[in-house]
C-alpha positions in Angstrom: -10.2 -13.1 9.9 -7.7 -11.9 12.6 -4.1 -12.5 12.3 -2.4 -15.1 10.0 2.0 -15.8 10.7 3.4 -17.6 7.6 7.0 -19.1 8.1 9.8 -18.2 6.3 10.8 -20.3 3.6 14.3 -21.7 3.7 15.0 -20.0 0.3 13.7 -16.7 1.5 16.1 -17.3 4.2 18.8 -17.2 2.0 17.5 -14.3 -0.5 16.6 -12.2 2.5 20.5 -12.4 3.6 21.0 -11.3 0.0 18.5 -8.4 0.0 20.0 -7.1 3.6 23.8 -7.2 2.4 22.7 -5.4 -0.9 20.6 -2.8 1.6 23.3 -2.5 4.0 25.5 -1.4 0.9 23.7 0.9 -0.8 22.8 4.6 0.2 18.8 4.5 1.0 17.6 7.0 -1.1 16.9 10.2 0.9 13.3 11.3 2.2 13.5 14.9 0.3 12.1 15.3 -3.2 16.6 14.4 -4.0 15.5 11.2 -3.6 12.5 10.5 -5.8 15.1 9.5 -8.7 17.1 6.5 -6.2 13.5 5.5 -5.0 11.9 5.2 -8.4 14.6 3.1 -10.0 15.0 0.5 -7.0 10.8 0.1 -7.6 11.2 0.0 -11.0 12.8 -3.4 -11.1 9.8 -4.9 -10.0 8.8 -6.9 -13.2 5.6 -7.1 -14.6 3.8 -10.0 -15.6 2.9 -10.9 -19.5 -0.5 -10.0 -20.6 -0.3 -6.4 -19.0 -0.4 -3.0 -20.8 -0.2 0.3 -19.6 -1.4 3.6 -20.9 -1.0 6.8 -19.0 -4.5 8.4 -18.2 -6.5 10.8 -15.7 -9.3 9.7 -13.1 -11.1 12.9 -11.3 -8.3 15.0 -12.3 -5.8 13.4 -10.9 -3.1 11.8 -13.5 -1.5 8.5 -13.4 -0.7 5.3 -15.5 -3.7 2.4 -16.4 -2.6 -0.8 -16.1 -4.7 -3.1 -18.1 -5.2 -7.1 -18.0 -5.4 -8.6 -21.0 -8.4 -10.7 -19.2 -9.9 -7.6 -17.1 -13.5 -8.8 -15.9 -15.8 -5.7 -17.7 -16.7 -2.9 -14.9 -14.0 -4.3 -12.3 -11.4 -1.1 -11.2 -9.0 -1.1 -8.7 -6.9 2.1 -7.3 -2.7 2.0 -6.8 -2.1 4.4 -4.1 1.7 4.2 -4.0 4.3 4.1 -0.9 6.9 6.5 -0.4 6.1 8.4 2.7 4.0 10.9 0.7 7.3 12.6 0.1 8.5 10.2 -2.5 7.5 7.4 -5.0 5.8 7.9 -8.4 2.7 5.9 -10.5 5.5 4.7 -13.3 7.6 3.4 -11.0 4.8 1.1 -9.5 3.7 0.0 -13.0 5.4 -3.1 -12.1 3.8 -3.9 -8.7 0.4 -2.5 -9.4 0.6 -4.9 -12.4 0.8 -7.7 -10.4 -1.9 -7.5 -8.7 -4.1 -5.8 -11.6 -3.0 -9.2 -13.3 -4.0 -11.9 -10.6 -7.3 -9.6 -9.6 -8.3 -10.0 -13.3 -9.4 -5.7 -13.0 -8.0 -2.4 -14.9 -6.2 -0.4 -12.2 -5.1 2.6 -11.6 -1.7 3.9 -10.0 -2.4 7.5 -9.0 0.0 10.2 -9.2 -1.2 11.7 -6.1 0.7 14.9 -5.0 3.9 15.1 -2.9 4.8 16.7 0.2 7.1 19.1 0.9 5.4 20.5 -2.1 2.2 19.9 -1.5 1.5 19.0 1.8 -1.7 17.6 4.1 -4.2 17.3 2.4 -2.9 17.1 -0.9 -2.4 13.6 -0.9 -5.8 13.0 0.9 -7.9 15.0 -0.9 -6.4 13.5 -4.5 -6.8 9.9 -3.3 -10.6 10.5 -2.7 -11.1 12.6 -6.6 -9.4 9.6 -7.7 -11.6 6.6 -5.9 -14.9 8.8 -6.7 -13.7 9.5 -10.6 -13.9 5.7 -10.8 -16.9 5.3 -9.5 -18.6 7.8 -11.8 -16.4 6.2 -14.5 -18.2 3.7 -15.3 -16.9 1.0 -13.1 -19.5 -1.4 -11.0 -16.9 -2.7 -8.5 -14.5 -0.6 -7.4 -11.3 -1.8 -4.7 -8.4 -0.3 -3.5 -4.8 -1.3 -2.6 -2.1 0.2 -1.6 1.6 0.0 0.5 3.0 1.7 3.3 2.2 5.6 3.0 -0.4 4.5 0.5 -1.8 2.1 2.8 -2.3 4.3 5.3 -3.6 7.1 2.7 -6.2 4.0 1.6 -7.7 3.6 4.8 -8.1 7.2 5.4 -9.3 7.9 2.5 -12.0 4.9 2.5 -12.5 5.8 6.0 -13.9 9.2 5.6 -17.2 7.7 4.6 -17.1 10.1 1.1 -16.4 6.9 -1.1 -17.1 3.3 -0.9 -15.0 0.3 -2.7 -15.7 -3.3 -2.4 -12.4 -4.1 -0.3 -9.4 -3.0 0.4 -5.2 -4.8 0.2 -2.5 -3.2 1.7 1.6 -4.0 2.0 2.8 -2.7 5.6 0.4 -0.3 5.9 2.0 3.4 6.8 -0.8 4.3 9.5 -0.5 6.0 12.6 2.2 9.3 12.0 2.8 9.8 15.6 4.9 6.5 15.3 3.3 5.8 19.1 3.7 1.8 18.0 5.5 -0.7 20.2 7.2 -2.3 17.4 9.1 1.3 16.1 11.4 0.5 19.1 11.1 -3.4 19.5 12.0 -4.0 15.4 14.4 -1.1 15.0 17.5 -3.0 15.3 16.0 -5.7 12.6 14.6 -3.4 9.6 16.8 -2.8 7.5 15.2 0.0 5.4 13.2 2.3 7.7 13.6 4.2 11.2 12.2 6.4 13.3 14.6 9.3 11.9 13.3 8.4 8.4 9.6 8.2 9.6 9.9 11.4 11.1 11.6 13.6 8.2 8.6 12.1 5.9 5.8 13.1 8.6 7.3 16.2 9.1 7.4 17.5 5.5 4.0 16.0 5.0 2.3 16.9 8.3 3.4 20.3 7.6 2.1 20.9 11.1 -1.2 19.4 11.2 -2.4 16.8 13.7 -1.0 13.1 13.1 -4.7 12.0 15.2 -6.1 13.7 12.6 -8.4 10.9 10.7 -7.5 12.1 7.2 -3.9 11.2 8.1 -4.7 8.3 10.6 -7.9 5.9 10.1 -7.4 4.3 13.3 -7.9 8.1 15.4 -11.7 7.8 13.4 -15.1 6.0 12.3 -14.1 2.8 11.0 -17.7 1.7 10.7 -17.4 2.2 6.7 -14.7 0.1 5.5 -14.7 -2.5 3.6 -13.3 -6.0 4.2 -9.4 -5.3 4.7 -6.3 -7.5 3.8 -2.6 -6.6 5.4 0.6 -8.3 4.4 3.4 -7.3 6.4 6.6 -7.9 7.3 8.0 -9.0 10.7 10.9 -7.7 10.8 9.6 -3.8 10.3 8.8 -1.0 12.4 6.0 -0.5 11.1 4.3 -3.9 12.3 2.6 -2.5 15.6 0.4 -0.2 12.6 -1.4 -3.4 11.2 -1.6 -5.3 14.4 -2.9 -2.3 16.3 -5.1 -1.4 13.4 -6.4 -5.2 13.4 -7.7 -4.8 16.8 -9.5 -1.3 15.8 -11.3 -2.8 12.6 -12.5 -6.2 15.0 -14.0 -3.3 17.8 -15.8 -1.6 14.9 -17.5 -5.0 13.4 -14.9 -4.5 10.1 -13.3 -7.4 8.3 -9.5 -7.5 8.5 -7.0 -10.6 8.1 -3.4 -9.5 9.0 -0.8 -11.8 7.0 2.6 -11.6 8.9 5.7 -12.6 7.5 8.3 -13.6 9.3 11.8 -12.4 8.4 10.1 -10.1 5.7 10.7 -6.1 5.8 9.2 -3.5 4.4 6.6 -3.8 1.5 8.7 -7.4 0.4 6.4 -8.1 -2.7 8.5 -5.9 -4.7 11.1 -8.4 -4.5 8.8 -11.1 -6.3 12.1 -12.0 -8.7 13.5 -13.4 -5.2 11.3 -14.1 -2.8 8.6 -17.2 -2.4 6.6 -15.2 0.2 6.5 -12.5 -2.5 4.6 -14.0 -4.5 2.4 -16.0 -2.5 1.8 -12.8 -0.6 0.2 -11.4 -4.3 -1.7 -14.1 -4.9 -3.6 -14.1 -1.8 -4.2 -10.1 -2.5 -5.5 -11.2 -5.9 -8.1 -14.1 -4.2 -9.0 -11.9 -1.7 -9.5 -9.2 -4.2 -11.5 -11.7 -6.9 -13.6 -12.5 -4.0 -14.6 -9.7 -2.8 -15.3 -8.4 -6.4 -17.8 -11.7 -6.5 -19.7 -11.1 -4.3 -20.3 -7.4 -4.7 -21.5 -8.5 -8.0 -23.7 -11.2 -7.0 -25.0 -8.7 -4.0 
């Protein structure tokens, strides 16, 4: 447990130079419902592995897309809560990445369309994540984990955190937690990320927040009761504001007794497993989420 630094590769030197020109080119898409289209066709191109289907499907009322292994161990289910900073991002757009890791964990998941903010604002996206992790658990399904990246990390924890539902573990990618943005590294890394900053963080917490207390522990697991989680994974990046979150939460799961490795890559940004096509810490990144996701089913069933 504790924290893990991987190297960069010397390739991924070279792809991330790629990956930052393209960035520094394009127009991020905007944090307003304008840009769910932008954001949803740049997560998109995340492939999908062979041996993957996907049929679109309900869990506790709340709608989303089933991605199903061809090899799926019988009663294993695993919940997608997507990134986007509860503002944007959608469950067909992560087919790709959810499929991933539905692949290497050998279990049926499902990518929840949670609700959006401005829209629908705290606790929409709280209270959906929970009907979804309980409508597996009265689905049918045995074992039962959770993954998730950046807002959907954070929602994850929050959500698992509340003590109203259990899973057997849970995997996030830079893990959105802590919406007062009171991290060191939101300073320290702003001049390296390429794809967030404070601005950006701040027009999604606003339009989510809606006014509400970023301490609150629906919106940030590390102002609650960690006593109930479940062993905890973290990739993340580096190079992203959003590092202080998992190294700050590491420290809060160790003082509560939890199980939490922290896997940081250096010279990665924000949520870099998307870019499996390019990127050899991609991919190893993914299949370490789907060991420590196999295991963890293991033993639950063996408990």
């Amino acid at each position: 447990m504790g924290i893990t630094k991987h190297h960069e590769h010397v390739l991924d030197r070279a792809a991330m130079l790629t990956i930052r020109g393209f960035i520094k080119l394009s127009a991020a898409p905007p944090m307003t419902p304008e840009g769910r289209p932008g954001y949803d066709e740049l997560i998109a191109r995340t492939s999908a592995p062979e041996g993957v289907s996907w049929t679109e499907g309900e869990v506790g009322g709340v709608p989303g897309w089933w991605c199903h292994p061809d090899d799926a161990a019988p009663g294993r289910a695993i919940l997608y809560l997507h990134g986007g900073g509860f503002v944007i991002g959608s469950a067909a757009a992560y087919r790709g990445l959810a499929s991933q890791i539905a692949a290497r964990a050998r279990g049926a998941t499902f990518v929840a369309e949670y609700r959006l903010a401005p829209e629908h604002p705290f606790p929409a996206a709280f209270e959906d994540a929970g009907r979804a992790l309980a409508g597996l658990q009265s689905a049918g399904f045995t074992t039962v984990a959770t993954v998730g990246d950046s807002a959907g990390g954070g929602l994850a924890l929050a959500a698992l955190a509340s003590g109203a539902n259990q899973a057997v573990a849970a995997a996030l990618f830079s893990p959105y937690i802590d919406l007062s943005h009171s991290g060191e590294s939101m300073t320290s890394r702003a001049d390296v990320d390429p794809i967030l900053s404070p601005a950006t963080l701040q027009q999604a917490a606003d339009q989510y927040l809606n006014g509400a207390d970023p301490r609150d522990p629906r919106v940030n697991a590390m102002a609650g009761d960690l006593s109930s989680l479940p062993p905890i994974r973290i990739d993340v990046g580096e190079d992203e504001i959003l590092l202080d979150d998992s190294l700050r939460f590491e420290a809060a799961a160790r003082s509560a007794n939890v199980p939490c490795e922290v896997h940081v890559w250096q010279g990665m940004v924000h949520v870099f497993p998307t870019n499996i096509a390019m990127l050899k810490a991609a991919s190893e990144a993914l299949d370490g989420v789907g060991a420590f996701l196999e295991a963890a089913f293991d033993r639950a069933r063996l408990a």
